[in-house]
C-alpha positions, -999 to 999 in steps of 0.1 A, spaced: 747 304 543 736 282 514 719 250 506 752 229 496 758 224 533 754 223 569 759 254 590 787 249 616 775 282 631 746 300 637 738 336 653 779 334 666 771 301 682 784 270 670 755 242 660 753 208 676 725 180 667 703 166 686 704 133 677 672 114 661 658 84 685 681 54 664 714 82 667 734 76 697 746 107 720 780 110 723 804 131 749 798 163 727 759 164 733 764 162 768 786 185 773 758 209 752 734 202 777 754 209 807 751 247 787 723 246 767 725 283 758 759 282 743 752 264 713 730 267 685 709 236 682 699 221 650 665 193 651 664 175 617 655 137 612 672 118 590 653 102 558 650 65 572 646 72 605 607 67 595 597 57 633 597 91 647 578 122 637 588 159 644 559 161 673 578 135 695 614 146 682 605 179 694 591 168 728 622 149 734 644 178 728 623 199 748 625 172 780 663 165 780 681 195 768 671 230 790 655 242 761 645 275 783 683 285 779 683 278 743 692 311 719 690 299 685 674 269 670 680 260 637 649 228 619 666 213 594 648 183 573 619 176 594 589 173 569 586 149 538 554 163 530 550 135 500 552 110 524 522 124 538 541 125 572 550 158 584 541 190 568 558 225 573 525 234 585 525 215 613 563 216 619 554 255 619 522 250 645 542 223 667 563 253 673 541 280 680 527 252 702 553 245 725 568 288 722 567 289 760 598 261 767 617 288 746 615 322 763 654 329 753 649 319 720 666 349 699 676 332 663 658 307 643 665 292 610 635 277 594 644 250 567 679 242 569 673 216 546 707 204 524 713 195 492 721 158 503 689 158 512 670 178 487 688 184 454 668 215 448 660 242 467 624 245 446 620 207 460 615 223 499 579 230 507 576 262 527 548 275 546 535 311 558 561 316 586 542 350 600 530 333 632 568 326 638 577 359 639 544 365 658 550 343 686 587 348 691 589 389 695 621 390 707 639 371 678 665 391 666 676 367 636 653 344 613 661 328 582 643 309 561 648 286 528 626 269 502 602 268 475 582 301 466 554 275 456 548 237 453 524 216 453 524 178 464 501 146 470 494 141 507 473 118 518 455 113 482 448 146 475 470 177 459 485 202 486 501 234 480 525 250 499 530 280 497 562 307 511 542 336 526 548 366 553 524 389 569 539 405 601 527 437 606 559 447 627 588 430 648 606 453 666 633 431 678 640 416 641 680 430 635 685 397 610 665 389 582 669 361 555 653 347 526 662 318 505 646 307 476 649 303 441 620 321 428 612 351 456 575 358 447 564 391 447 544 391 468 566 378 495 590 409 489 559 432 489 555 415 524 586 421 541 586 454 528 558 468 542 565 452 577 575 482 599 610 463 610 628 492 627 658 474 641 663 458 609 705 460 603 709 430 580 687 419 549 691 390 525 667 376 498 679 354 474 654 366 440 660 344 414 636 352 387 603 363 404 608 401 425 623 428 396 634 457 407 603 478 411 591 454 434 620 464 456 610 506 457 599 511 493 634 488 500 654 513 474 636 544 493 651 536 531 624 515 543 644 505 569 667 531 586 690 510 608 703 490 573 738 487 571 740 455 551 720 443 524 719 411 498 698 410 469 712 378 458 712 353 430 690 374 406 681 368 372 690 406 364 720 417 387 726 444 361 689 465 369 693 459 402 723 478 399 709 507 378 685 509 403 710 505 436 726 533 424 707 561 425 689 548 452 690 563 492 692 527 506 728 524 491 747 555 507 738 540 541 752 508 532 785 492 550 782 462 524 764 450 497 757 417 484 749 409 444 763 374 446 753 343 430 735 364 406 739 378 365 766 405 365 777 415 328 801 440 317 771 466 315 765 464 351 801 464 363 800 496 344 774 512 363 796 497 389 829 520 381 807 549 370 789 553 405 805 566 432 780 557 461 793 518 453 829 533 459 821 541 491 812 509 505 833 488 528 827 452 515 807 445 477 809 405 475 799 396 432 807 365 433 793 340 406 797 365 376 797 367 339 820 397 338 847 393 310 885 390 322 893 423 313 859 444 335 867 421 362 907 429 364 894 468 362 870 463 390 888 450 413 917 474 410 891 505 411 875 497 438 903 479 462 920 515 456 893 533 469 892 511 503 861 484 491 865 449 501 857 432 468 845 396 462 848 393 425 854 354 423 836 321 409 835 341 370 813 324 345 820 318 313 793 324 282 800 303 255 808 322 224 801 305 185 827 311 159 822 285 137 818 306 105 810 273 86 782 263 103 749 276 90 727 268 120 711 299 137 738 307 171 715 323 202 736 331 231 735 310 259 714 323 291 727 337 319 716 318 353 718 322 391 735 298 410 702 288 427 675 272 399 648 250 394 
C-alpha cells in the first residue's frame, strides 16, 4: 500500500470505481451493484471533471449502488483544496454526514490519492480524521495518507491543514495505517494513547518527524493483541532498531516492517546480534543502504533460523576517491523512499 499506485484490493475485497458523472458504467459496475458488499469501492474525481463536487458524487453513489451493504470504502482524490473547491474538511463532514447509508461499513481508506495525481505525498492536505473513527465504531481497518502539515490559499485567504487524531478508544479498530512523510509527533503521541484493544496490525510511515522516544508507550505493549507492526520509511531505521530490540512489543511480533526506511551496516548488526528479531516469522528491509557483504550475511542468518526476509531495493551511498581533488567530500545523506 503506497502512493505510486492504485490499490486493486482493499480489506480482501477487490476495488471497483464508481465512475465520475462524464465516466460511462460499463458491465463491471453493474455486476458490483447487483453485490454491493463484495467489492471495495473506491469514489475519486478525476482532475477535469470540474462540474461535479464530492457532495453530489457522494449522493449519487449513495442512491444507485446499496451503499447499506458496502464493507470498505476507499476516497481517493476528491479535494483540490487550492482550487478552493473541496476541502478534506468537508470531504471528512460529508461523511460523517451521510454515516447512517453505511451501517456495514468495516474498512475505510482515507486519501488514496496517487502519485499521477499528486507527485508528492507532502502535496495531500489531510485533516483531523478523529470523527471518522468516532462515527464508524465498528471499523475494523482505516488507513490514511497525506501531509503532516500544509497550508494553502482558499478562497483568498491562507488555510492550514493539518493531519490530527484524538480518539479516545475504538474497540473494533484491528487495522491501523498511517502514511505520510513527516509523522508529527504529535500524531504518534495520539494514536498511542488511544486505548485500541483489538489492535493486530499497525503501520506509520515516520519519515523525519516521530524519533524513537516518541514511540515508548508503543515499545512498552501498548497494544496487547499486536502481532504485526511497520515503522516504516524513517529517517533513522538504525535507532529504531536499538530500540526494537530490547523492547516487549517485539517478542510478541509475527512480523515486522523497517521498509522504505535508512538501514546501515550498524543496524543490521543489532540485527544479527539480537535474537528476539531471529524469532520473527516475516522482517521485510526493503529500500536499504546495507553494503553487499551485511546484506549477503543477513539474509543467510536469518532465512536459517526460519524468518522470511525482505532485504531487496539496496541503496547505494556514493563514495569519493578522488585523491586529487582538494574540495571538502561530505557523505551523501541517507533518505526514505517517501520525501518532500
Amino acid at each position: 500500500m503506497t502512493h505510486r499506485s492504485y490499490m486493486t484490493e482493499f480489506a480482501g475485497l477487490e476495488v471497483i470505481d464508481f465512475p465520475s458523472a462524464s465516466r460511462p458504467a460499463g458491465e463491471r459496475l453493474a455486476a458490483a451493484k447487483a453485490d454491493p458488499g463484495a467489492f471495495a469501492w473506491r469514489l475519486r474525481l478525476e482532475a477535469w471533471d470540474g462540474e461535479e463536487r464530492f457532495g453530489d458524487h457522494l449522493a449519487r453513489f449513495i442512491g444507485e449502488v446499496g451503499t447499506r451493504s458496502v464493507i470498505a470504502l476507499i476516497i481517493g482524490d476528491c479535494w483540490n483544496a487550492g482550487t478552493g473547491k473541496d476541502t478534506p474538511d468537508g470531504v471528512r463532514d460529508l461523511l460523517v454526514a451521510h454515516a447512517a447509508s453505511f451501517p456495514a461499513l468495516r474498512a475505510l481508506f482515507f486519501g488514496e490519492v496517487v502519485v499521477r495525481e499528486t507527485r508528492l505525498v507532502s502535496w495531500i492536505p489531510q485533516t483531523d480524521v478523529s470523527a471518522l473513527l468516532a462515527i464508524f465504531p465498528r471499523l475494523a481497518e482505516f488507513a490514511v495518507r497525506g501531509a503532516d502539515t500544509m497550508t494553502l490559499k482558499t478562497g483568498g485567504e491562507r488555510t492550514t491543514f493539518r493531519l490530527a487524531w484524538n480518539v479516545p478508544r475504538h474497540a473494533g479498530l484491528r487495522r491501523l495505517t498511517v502514511q505520510t512523510h513527516r509523522l508529527d509527533p504529535e500524531v504518534v503521541r495520539g494514536v498511542l494513547g488511544s486505548a485500541l484493544p483489538n489492535l493486530e496490525r499497525l503501520e506509520l510511515f515516520l519519515g523525519d518527524g516521530a524519533a524513537p522516544e516518541d514511540l515508548a508507550p508503543l515499545l512498552a505493549g501498548a497494544f496487547p493483541a499486536l502481532s504485526h507492526l511497520g515503522l516504516r520509511n524513517a529517517r533513522d531505521t538504525d535507532a529504531l532498531i536499538a530500540a526494537l530490540s530490547g523492547a516487549p512489543v517485539t517478542a510478541g511480533l509475527a512480523t515486522l516492517d523497517l521498509s522504505l526506511g535508512t538501514l546501515t551496516d550498524k543496524g543490521a548488526q543489532m540485527i544479527l546480534d539480537s535474537p528476539v528479531f531471529h524469532g520473527l516469522g516475516r522482517l521485510d528491509l526493503h529500500h536499504h543502504y546495507m553494503s553487499e557483504e551485511m546484506t549477503g550475511r543477513l539474509h543467510h542468518r536469518l532465512t536459517a533460523a526460519g524468518v522470511h526476509l525482505d532485504v531487496g531495493g539496496r541503496r547505494q551511498v556514493e563514495a569519493w576517491d578522488d585523491e586529487d581533488d582538494d574540495e571538502e567530500w561530505e557523505p551523501e545523506e541517507l533518505h526514505p523512499a517517501v520525501t518532500e
